[in-house]
N, C-alpha and C positions, 0 to 999 in steps of 0.2 A: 204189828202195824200192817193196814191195807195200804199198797197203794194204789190210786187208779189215773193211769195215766191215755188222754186222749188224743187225736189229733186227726188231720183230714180236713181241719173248714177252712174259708177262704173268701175269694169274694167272684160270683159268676154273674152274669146276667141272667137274665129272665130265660127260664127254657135249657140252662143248663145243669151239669149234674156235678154232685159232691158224692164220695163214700169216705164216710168217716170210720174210723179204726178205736175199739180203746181196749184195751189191758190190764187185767190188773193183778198183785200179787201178791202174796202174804202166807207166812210160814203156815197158817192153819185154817185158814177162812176154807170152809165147805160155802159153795154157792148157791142159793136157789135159784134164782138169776138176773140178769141183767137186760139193761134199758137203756133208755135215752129219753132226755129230757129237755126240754127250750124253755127258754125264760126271753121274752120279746119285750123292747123296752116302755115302759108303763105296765105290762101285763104280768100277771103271776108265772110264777114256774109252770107246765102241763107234760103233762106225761106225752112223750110224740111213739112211743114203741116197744115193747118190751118181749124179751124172750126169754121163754123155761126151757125148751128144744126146738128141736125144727117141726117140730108137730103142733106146738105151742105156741105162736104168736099174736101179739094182738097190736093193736095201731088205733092211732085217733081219728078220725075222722077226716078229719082235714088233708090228711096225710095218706091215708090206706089204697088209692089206687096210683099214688109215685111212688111212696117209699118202699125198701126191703129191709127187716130185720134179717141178723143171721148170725150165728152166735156158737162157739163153743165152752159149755160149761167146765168142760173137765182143762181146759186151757186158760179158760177165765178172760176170754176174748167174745168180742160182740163188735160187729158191722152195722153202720146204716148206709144203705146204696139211697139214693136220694136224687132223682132224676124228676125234670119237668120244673124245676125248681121255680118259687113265685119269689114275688118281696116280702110277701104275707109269711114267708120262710124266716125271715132276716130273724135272727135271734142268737146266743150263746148256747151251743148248746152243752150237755153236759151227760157224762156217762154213767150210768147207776150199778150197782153191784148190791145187790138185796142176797144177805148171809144169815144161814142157819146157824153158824158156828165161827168164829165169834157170832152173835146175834146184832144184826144192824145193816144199817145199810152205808154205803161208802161212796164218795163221791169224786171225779175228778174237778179237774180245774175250770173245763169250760173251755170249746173251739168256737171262735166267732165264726159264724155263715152268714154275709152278707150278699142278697143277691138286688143287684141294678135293677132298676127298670128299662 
């Protein structure tokens, strides 16, 4: 079994900051790596971030000049620092662990980020 366990969101107003944390564990998962993902209500899941290393990362658009991925693979730990925050933020978000071994990808529960206007 994976597990992947998240936490860190909350609810700020407009302009402030959240970093969320998640973790995860499993007697044999090899990692490729992990992400973060939002799902906003009426709107599909989207990928908000993803990291292979610290040489590695990539971000959506929306996101790329507030947010920070930051991640250790071999700990199975990934950060999103998340400043400047809008309501366009407001979503569940959810942490990804994309494995070589097991082969799959795994999912946490989901921290809600709500930011005020």
């Amino acid at each position: 079994q994976v597990h992947v366990v998240e936490s860190g969101g909350g609810l700020v107003h407009t302009g402030g900051s959240l970093k969320l944390s998640c973790a995860a564990s499993g007697s044999s998962v090899k990692t490729l790596s992990m992400g973060w993902y939002r799902q906003a209500p009426g709107k599909e899941r989207e990928l908000v971030a993803r990291h292979l290393d610290s040489d590695h990362t990539m971000y959506t658009e929306a996101v790329r000049d507030r947010f920070t991925i930051s991640g250790d693979n071999s700990r199975n730990t990934v950060y999103l620092q998340m400043n400047d925050l809008k309501p366009e933020d407001t979503a569940i978000y959810y942490c990804n662990l994309r494995a070589i071994s097991p082969r799959g990808d795994y999912w946490g529960q989901g921290t809600q980020v709500t930011v005020s206007s």
